[in-house]
ROSE-4610 file (N, C-alpha, C; in Angstrom, 1 decimal, always signed):
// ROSE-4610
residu = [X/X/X/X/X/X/X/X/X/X/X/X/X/X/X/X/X/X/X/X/X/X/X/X/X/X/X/X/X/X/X/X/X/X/X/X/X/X/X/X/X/X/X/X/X/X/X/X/X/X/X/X/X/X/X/X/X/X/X/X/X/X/X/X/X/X/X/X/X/X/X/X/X/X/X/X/X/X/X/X/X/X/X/X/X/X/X/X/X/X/X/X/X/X/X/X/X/X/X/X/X/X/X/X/X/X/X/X/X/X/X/X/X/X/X/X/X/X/X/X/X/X/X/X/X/X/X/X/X/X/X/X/X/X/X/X/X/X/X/X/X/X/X/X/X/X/X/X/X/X/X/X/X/X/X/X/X/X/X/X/X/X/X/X/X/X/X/X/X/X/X/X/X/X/X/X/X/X/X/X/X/X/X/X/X/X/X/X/X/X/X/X/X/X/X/X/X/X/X/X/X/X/X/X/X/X/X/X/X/X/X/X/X/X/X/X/X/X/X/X/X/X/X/X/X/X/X/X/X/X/X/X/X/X/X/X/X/X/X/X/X/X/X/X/X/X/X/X/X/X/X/X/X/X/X/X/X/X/X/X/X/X/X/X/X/X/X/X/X/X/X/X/X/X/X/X/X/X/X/X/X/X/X/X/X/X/X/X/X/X/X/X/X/X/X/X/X/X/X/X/X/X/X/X/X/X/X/X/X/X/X/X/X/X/X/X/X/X/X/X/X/X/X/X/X/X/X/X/X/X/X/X/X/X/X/X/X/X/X/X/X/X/X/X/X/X/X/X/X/X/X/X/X/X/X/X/X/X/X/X/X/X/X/X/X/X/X/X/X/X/X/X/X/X/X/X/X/X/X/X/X/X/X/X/X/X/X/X/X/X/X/X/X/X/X/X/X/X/X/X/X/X/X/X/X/X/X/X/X/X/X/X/X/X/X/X/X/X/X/X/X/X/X/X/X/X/X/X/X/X/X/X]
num = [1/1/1/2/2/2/3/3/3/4/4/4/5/5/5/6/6/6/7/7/7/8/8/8/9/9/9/10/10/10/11/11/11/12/12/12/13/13/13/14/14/14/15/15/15/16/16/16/17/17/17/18/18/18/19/19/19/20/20/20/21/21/21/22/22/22/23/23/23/24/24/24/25/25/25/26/26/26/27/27/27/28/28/28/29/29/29/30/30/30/31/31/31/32/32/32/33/33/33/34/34/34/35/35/35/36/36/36/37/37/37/38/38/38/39/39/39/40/40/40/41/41/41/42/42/42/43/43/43/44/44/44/45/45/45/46/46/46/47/47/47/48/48/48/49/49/49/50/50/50/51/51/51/52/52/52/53/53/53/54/54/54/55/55/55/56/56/56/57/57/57/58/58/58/59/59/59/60/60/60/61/61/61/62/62/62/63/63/63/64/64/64/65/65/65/66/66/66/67/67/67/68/68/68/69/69/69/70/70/70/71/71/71/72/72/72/73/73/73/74/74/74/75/75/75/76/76/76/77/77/77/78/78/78/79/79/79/80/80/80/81/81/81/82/82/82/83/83/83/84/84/84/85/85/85/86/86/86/87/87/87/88/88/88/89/89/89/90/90/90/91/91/91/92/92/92/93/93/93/94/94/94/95/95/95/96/96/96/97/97/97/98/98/98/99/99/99/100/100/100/101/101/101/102/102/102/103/103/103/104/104/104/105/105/105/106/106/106/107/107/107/108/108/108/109/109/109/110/110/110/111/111/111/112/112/112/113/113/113/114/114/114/115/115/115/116/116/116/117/117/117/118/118/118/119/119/119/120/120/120/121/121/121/122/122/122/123/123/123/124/124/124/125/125/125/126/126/126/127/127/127/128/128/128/129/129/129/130/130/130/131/131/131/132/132/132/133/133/133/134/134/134/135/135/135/136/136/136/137/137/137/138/138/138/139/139/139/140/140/140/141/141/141/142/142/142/143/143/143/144/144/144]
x = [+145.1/+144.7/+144.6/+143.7/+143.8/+144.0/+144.3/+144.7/+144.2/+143.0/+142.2/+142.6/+142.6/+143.2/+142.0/+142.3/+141.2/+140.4/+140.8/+140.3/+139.1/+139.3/+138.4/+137.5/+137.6/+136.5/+135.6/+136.4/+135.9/+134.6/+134.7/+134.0/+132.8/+133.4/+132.5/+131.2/+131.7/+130.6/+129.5/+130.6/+129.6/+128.9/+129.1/+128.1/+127.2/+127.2/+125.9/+124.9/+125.8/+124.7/+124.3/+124.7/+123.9/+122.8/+123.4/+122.4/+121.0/+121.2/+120.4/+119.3/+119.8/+119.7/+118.6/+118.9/+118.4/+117.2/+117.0/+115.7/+114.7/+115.3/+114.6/+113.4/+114.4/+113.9/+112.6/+113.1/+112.0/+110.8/+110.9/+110.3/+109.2/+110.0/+108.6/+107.7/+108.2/+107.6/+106.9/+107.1/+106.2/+104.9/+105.1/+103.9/+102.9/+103.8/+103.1/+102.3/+102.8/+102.1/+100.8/+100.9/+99.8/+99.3/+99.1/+98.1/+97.3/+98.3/+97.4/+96.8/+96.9/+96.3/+94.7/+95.3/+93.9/+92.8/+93.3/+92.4/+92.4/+92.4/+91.9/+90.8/+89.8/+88.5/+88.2/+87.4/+87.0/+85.3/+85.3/+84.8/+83.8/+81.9/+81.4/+80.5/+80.6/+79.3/+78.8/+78.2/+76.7/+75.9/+76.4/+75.7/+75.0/+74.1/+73.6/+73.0/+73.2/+73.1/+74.4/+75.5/+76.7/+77.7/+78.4/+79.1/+80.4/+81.1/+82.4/+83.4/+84.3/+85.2/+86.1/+86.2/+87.2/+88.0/+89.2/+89.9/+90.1/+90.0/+89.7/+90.4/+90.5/+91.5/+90.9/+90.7/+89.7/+91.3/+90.4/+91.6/+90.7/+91.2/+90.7/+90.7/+91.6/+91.6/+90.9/+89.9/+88.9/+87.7/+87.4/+85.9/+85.4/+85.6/+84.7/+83.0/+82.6/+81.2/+80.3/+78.9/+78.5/+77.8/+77.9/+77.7/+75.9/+75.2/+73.8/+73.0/+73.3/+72.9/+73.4/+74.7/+75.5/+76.0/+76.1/+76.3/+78.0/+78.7/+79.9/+80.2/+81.7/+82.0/+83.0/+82.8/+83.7/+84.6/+85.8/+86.6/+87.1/+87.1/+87.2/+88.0/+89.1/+90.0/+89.5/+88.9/+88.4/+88.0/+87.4/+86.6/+85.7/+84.5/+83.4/+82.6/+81.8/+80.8/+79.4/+79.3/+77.8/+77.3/+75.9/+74.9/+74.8/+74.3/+74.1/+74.8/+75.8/+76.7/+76.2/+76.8/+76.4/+77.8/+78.1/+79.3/+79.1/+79.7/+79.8/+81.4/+81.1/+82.6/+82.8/+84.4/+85.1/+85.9/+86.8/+87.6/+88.8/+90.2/+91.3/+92.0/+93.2/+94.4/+95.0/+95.4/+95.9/+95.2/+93.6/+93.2/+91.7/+91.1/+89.1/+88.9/+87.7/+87.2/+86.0/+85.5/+84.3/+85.0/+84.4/+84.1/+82.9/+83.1/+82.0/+81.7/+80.5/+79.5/+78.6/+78.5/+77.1/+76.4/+75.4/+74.2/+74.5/+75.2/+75.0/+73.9/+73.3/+72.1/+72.5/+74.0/+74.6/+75.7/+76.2/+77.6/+77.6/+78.5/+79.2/+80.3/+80.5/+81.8/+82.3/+83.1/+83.5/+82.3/+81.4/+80.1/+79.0/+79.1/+78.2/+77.6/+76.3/+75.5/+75.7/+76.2/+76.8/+75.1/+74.9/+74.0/+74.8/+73.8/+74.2/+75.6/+76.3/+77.7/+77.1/+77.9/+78.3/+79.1/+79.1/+81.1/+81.5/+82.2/+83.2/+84.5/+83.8/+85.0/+86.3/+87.4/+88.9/+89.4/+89.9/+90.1/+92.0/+92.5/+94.2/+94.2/+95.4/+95.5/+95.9/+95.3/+96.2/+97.5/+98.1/+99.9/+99.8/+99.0/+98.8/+98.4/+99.9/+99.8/+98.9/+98.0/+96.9/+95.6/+95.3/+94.3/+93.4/+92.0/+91.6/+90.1/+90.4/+89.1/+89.6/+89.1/+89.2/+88.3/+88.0/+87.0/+86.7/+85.7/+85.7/+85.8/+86.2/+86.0/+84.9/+83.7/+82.4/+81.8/+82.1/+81.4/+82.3/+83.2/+83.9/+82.9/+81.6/+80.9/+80.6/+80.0/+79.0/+79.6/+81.4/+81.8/+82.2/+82.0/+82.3/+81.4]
y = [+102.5/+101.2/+100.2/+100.4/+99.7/+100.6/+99.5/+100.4/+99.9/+100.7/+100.3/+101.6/+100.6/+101.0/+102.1/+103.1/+104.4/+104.0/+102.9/+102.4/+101.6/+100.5/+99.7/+100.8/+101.4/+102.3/+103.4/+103.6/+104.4/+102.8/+102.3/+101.1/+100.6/+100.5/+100.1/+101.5/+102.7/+103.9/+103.7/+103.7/+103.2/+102.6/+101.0/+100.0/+100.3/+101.1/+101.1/+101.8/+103.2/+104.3/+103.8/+102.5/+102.1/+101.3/+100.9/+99.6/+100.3/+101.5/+102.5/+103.0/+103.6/+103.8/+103.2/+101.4/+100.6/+100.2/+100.3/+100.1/+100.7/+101.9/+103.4/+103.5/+103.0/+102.9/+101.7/+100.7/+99.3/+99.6/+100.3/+100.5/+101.5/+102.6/+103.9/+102.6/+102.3/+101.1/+100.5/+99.7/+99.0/+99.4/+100.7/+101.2/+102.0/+102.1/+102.9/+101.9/+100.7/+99.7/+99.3/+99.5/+99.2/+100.0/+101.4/+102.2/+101.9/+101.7/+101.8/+100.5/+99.8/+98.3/+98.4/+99.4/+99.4/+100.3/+101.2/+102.6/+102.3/+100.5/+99.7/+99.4/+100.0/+99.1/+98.6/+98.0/+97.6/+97.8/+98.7/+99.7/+99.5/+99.2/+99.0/+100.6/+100.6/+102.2/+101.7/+101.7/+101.5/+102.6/+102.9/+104.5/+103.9/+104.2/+103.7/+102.2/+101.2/+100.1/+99.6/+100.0/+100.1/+99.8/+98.5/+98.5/+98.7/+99.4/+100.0/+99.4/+98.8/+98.3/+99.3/+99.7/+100.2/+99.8/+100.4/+100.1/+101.2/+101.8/+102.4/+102.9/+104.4/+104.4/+105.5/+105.1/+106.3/+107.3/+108.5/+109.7/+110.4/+110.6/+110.9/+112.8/+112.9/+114.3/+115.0/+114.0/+114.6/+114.8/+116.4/+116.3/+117.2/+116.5/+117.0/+116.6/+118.1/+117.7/+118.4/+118.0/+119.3/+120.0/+121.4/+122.1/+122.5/+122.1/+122.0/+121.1/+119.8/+118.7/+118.5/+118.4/+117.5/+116.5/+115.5/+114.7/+114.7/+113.6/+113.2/+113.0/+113.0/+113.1/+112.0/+111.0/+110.0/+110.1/+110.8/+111.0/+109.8/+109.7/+108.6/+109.5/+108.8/+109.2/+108.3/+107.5/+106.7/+107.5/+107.2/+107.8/+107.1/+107.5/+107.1/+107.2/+106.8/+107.4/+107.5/+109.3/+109.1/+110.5/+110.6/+111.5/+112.2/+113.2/+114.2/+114.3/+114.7/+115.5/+116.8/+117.2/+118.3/+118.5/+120.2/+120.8/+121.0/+121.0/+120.8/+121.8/+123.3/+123.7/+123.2/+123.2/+122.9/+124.2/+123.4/+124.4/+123.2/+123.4/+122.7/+123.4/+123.2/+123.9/+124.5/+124.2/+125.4/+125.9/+124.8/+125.1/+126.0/+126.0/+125.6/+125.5/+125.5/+124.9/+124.4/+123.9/+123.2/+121.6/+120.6/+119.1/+118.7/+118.3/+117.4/+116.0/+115.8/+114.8/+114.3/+113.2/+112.1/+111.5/+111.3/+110.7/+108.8/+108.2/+107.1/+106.1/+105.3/+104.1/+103.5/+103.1/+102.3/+102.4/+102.5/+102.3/+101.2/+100.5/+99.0/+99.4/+99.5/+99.6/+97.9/+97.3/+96.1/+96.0/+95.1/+94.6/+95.5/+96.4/+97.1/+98.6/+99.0/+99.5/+101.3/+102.1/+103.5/+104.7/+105.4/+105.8/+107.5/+108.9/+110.1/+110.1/+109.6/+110.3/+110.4/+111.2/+111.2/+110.8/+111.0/+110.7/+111.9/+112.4/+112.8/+112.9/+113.2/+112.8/+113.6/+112.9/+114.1/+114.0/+115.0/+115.3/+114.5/+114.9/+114.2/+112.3/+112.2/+110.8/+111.6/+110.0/+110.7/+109.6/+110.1/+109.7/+108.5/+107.5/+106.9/+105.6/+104.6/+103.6/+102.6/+101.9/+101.3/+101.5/+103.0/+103.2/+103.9/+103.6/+104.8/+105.3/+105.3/+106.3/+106.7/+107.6/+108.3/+108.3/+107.8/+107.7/+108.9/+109.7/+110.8/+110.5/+111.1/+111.0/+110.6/+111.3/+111.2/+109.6/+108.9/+107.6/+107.0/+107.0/+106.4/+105.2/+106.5/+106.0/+105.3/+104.7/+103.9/+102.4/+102.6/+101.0/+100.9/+101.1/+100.2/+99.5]
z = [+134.9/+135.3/+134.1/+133.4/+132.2/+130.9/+130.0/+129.2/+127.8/+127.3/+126.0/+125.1/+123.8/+122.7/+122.4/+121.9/+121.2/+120.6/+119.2/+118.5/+118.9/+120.1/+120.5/+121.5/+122.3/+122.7/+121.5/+120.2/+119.5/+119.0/+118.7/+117.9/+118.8/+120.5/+121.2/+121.4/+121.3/+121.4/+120.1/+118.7/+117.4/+117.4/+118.1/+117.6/+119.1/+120.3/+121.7/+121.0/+120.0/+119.3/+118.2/+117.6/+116.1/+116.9/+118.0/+118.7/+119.1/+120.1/+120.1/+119.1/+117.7/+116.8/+116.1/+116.0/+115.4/+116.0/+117.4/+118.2/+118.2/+118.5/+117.9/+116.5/+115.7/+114.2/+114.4/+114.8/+114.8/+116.0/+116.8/+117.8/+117.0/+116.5/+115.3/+114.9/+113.8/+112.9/+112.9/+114.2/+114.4/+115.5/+116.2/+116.7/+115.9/+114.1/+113.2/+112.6/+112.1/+111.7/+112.8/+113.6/+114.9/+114.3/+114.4/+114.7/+112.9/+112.4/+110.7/+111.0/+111.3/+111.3/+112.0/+113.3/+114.0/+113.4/+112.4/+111.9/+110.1/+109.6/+108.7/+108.7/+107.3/+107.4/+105.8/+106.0/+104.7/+104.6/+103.4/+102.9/+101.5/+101.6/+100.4/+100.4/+99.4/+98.8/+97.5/+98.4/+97.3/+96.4/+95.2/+94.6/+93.2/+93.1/+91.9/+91.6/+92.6/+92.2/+92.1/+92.3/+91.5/+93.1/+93.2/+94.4/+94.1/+95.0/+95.4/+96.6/+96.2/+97.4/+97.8/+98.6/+99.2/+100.6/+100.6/+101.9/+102.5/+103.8/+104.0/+105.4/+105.7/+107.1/+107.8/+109.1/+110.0/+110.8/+110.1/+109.8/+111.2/+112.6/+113.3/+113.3/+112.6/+112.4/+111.3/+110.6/+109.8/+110.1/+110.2/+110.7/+109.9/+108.3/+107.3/+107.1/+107.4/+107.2/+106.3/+106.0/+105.1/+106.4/+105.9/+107.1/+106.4/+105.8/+105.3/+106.3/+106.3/+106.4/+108.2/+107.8/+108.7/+108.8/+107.8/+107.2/+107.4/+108.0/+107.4/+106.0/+106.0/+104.4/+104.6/+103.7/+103.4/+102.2/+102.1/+100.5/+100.3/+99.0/+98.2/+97.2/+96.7/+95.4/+94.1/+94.5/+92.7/+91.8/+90.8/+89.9/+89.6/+90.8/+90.5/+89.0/+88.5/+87.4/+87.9/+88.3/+89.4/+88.9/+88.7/+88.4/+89.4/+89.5/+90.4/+91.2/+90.9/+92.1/+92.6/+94.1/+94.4/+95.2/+95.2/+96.1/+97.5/+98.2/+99.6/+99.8/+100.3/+101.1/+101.9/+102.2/+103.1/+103.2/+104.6/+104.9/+105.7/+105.4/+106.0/+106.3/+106.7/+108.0/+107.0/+105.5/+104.8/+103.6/+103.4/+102.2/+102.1/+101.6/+101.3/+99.7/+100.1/+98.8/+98.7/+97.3/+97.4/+96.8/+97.8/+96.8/+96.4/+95.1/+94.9/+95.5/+95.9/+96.9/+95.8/+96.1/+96.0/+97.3/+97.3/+98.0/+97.9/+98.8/+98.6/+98.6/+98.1/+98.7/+99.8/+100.1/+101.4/+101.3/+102.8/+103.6/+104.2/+104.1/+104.9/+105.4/+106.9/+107.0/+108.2/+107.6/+108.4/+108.9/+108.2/+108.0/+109.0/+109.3/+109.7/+108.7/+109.2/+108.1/+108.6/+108.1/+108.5/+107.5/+108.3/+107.7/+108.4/+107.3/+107.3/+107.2/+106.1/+105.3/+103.9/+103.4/+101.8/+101.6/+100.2/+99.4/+98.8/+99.5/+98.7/+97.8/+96.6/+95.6/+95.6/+95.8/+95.9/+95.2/+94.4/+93.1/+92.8/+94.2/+94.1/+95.0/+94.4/+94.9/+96.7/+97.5/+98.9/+99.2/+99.9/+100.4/+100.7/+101.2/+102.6/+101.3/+101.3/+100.3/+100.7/+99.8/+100.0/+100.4/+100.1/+100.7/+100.1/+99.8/+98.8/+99.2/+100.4/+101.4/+102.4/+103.2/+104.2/+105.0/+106.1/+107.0/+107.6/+107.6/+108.9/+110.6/+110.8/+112.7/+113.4/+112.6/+113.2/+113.3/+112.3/+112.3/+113.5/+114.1/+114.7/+116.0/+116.3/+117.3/+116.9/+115.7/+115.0/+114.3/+114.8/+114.3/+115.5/+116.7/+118.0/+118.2]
């Protein structure tokens, strides 16, 4: 009946699967950008007298705690300069270990006052650009 050249059906399949392709990709992106947007906080610790900005992202799959206390652990990659540290094991999906912890004076998180966490200090940078805390799971109740 009709009669289309190879070439123009080959071109017309390329550009439906790039079109496809291309939505696909913007559509990840921007529901990844949501979720980092929504699990953004802004982040003061107070140790020493000594205030600490951070930014900060609530990692719902962290339910680091000290298992002494009970205490949440908030990791932080800075390098603090803080007296008395104390270790705290853990245990992760491929690791354990002990981190060293501090006792904060205060938690701010997005202007509210977080009480029973520490800090934990992490010894490596983490992946997750712009960010240089880790929220635990547990506070979660405590910033709604």
């Amino acid at each position: 009946m009709f009669d289309i050249p190879k070439s123009f059906f080959r071109l017309s399949l390329f550009t439906l699967f790039s079109c496809f392709w291309l939505i696909h990709l913007f559509g990840k992106a921007f529901f990844r950008t949501r979720e980092i947007s929504e699990n953004r906080y802004q982040v003061v610790v107070t140790i020493q007298q000594k205030d600490y900005f951070l930014d900060g992202f609530l990692d719902t799959g962290n339910r680091l705690k000290n298992p002494y206390g009970g205490e949440a652990i908030l990791l932080t990659n800075l390098k603090l300069s803080v007296k008395d540290c104390f270790y705290v094991p853990y245990k992760a999906l491929n690791s354990s270990g002990i981190i060293p912890c501090v006792r904060p004076d205060r938690i701010v998180i997005n202007q509210k006052e977080i009480h029973h966490c520490l800090i934990g200090l992490a010894r490596e940078r983490f992946s997750m650009d712009g960010f240089n805390c880790i929220l635990p799971n547990q506070i979660k109740e405590d910033l709604c």
